[in-house]
C-alpha positions in Angstrom: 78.3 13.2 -12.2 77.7 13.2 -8.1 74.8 16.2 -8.7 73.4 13.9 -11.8 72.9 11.1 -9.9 71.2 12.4 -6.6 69.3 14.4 -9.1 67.9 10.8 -10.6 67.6 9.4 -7.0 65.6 12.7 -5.5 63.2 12.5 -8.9 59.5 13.3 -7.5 56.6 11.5 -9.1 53.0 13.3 -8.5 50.1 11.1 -9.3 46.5 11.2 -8.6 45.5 7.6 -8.3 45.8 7.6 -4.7 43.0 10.3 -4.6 41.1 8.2 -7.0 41.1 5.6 -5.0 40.0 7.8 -1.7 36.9 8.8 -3.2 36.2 5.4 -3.9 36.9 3.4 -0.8 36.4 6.2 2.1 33.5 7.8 0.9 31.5 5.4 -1.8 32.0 2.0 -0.2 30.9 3.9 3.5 28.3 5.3 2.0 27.3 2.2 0.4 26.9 0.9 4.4 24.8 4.2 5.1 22.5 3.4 2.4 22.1 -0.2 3.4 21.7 0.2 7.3 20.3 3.4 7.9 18.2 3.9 4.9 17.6 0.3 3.9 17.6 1.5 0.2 18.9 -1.5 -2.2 19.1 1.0 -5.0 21.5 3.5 -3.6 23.8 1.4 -2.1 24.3 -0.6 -5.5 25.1 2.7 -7.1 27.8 3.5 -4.4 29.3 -0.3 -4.3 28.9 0.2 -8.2 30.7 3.4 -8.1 33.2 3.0 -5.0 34.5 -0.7 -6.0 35.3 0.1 -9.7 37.4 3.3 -8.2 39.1 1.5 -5.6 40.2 -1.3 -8.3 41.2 1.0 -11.1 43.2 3.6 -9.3 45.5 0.1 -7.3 45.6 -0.8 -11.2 46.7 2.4 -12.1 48.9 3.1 -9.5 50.6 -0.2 -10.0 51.2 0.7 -13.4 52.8 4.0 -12.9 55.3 2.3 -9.9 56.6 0.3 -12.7 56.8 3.0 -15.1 59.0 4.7 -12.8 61.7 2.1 -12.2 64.4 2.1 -14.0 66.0 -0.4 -12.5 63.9 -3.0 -11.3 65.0 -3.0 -7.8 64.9 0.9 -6.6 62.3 2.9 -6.9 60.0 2.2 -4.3 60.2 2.6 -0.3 59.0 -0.7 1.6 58.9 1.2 4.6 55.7 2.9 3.3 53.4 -0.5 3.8 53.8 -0.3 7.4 52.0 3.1 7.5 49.5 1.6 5.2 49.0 -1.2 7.2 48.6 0.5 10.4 45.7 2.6 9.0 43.9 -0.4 7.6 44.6 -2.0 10.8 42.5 1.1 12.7 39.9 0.3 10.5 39.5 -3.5 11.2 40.1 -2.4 15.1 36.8 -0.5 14.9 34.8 -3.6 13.6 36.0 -5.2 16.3 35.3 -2.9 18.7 31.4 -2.4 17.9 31.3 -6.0 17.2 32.8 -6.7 20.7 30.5 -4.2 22.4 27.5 -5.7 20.8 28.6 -9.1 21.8 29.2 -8.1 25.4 26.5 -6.2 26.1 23.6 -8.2 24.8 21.3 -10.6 27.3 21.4 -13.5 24.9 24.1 -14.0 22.2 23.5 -15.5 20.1 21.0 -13.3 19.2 17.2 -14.9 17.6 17.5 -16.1 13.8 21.3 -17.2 14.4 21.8 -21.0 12.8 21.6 -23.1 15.7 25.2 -24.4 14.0 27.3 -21.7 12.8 29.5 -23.5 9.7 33.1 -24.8 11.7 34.7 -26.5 8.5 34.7 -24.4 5.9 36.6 -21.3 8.0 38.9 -24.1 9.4 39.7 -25.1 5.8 39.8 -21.2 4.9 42.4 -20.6 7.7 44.9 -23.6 6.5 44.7 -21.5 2.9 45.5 -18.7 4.3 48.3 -19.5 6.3 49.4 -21.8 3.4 49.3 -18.5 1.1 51.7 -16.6 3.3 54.6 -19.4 2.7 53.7 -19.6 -0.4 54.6 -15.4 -0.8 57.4 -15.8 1.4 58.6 -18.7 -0.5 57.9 -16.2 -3.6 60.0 -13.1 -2.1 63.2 -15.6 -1.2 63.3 -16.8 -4.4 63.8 -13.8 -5.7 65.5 -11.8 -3.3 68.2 -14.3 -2.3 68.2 -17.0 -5.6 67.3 -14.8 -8.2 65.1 -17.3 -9.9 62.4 -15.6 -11.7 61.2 -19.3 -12.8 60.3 -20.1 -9.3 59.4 -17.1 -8.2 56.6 -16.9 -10.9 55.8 -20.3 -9.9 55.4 -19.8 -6.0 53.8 -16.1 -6.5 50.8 -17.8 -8.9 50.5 -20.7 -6.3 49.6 -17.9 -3.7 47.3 -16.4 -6.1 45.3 -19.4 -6.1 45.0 -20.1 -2.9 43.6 -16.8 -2.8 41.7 -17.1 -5.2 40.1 -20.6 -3.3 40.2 -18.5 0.3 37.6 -16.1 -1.8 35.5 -19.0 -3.2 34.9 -20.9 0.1 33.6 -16.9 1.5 31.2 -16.8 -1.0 29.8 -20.2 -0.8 29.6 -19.8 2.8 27.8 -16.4 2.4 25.1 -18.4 0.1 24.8 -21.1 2.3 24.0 -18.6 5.4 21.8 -16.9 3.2 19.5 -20.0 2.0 19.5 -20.3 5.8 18.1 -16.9 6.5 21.5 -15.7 8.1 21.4 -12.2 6.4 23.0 -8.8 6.7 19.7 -7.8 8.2 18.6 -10.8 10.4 20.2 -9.2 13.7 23.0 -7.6 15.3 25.7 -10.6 15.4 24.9 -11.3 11.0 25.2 -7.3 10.4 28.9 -7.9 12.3 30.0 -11.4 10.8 28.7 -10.3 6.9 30.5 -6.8 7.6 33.8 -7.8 9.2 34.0 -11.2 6.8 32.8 -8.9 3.7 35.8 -6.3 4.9 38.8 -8.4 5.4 37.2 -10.2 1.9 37.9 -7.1 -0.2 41.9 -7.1 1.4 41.7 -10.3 0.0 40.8 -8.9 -3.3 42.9 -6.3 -3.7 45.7 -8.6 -2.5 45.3 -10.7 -5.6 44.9 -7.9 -7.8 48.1 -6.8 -6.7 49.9 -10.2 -7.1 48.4 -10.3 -10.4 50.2 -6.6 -11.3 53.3 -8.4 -10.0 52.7 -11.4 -11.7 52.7 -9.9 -15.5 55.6 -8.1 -15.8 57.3 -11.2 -14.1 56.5 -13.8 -16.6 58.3 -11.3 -18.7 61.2 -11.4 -16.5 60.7 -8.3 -14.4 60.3 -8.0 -10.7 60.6 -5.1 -8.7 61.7 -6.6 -4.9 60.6 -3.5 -3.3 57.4 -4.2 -4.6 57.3 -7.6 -4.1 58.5 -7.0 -0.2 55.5 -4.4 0.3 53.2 -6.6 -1.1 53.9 -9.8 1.0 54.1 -7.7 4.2 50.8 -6.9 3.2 49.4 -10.3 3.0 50.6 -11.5 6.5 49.0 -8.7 7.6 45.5 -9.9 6.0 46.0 -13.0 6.9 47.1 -12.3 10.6 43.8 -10.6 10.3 41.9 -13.6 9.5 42.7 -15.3 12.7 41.4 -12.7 14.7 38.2 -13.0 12.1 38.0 -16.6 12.8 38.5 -16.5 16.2 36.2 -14.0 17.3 33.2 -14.5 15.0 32.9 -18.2 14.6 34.5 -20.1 17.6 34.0 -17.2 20.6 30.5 -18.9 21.8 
């Protein structure tokens, strides 16, 4: 019975989502950049983005699905203490936007550089950064309910209230985008837009996959299923985007 069970605990699962998804998010979304900056070709780059983003957002998907095939029970299964190494790697990535973005900025003889808006927008990220730090109660709030009240209802309730505000977080970037656009403020105006629309675009496609995530949570929980592991990993993820966001904030729109 004692070799049955540490047989069922030691089972190995092999997939190949997570190579999937390398393809697509270190090799097509980069090269999408390449394309864009280096060989100012519009065509190739949609064909990467078209390529890379679909990967990226199928094999999460996919790889989602399979971590709740694999449960049994609905609260093994799944290590929490593999988001940290995640998060450290995505958190090398961001460190190098910072760190061109940072040299650029402190190098140049005038910042902000010609074809900057006289008025950079101030509202609109101030109203972003309340919904952000409004979703991560509302996740936490999420996790509690179900890790120490066991209420699916509320859970449910509090995990689709974070989704919205994400959801709204993602709205006010785009209208933002378009109103810096109508303005001239494009990817290719000068150094400082190539920075904000690549370091806002970045941390906008965590936000992304942090919703799509939610939302794989969010199905099999209205059907009364939760995996807390999962749920765990997934909210320590979204502190970590939205600790993110303040450095975002900070550094690109009120660093004068």
């Amino acid at each position: 019975m004692a070799n049955h069970t540490a047989e069922h605990e030691l089972k190995w699962h092999t997939s190949y989502w997570p190579l999937i998804m390398s393809v697509g998010i270190l090799f097509f979304v980069p090269l999408a950049f390449v394309f864009y900056f280096v060989y100012e070709n519009a065509f190739l780059t949609a064909i990467s983005l078209g390529i890379g983003a679909p990967l990226t957002l199928i094999s999460i998907a996919g790889w989602i699905r399979e971590g709740f095939e694999d449960i049994h029970g609905y609260n093994q299964g799944l290590s929490v203490w593999a988001m940290p190494v995640f998060i450290v790697a995505e958190a090398l990535l961001f460190a190098g936007f910072f760190a061109s973005y940072w040299v650029l900025r402190l190098t140049a003889p005038v910042w902000p550089p010609l074809g900057t808006p006289h008025e950079m927008p101030f509202l609109v990220p101030i109203m972003m950064t309340i919904i952000l730090v409004t979703s991560s109660v509302t996740i936490h709030m999420a996790e509690t309910m179900l890790e120490k009240r066991k209420d699916m209802n509320w859970f449910v309730i509090w995990l689709f209230i974070t989704i919205i505000l994400g959801v709204v977080f993602l709205g006010l970037s785009v209208y933002e985008w378009i109103e810096l656009y109508h303005e001239g403020f494009t990817l290719s105006t000068n150094v400082y837009s190539s920075s904000f629309f690549s370091i806002t675009g970045f941390h906008a496609s965590h936000v992304l996959v942090g919703i799509g995530i939610f939302l794989c949570i969010l199905v099999p929980a209205l059907g009364g299923r939760a995996n807390l592991a999962f749920v765990k990993s997934a909210s320590m993820y979204w502190h970590f985007v939205d600790i993110v966001w303040l450095f975002v904030v900070s550094q690109l729109y009120f660093w004068k």
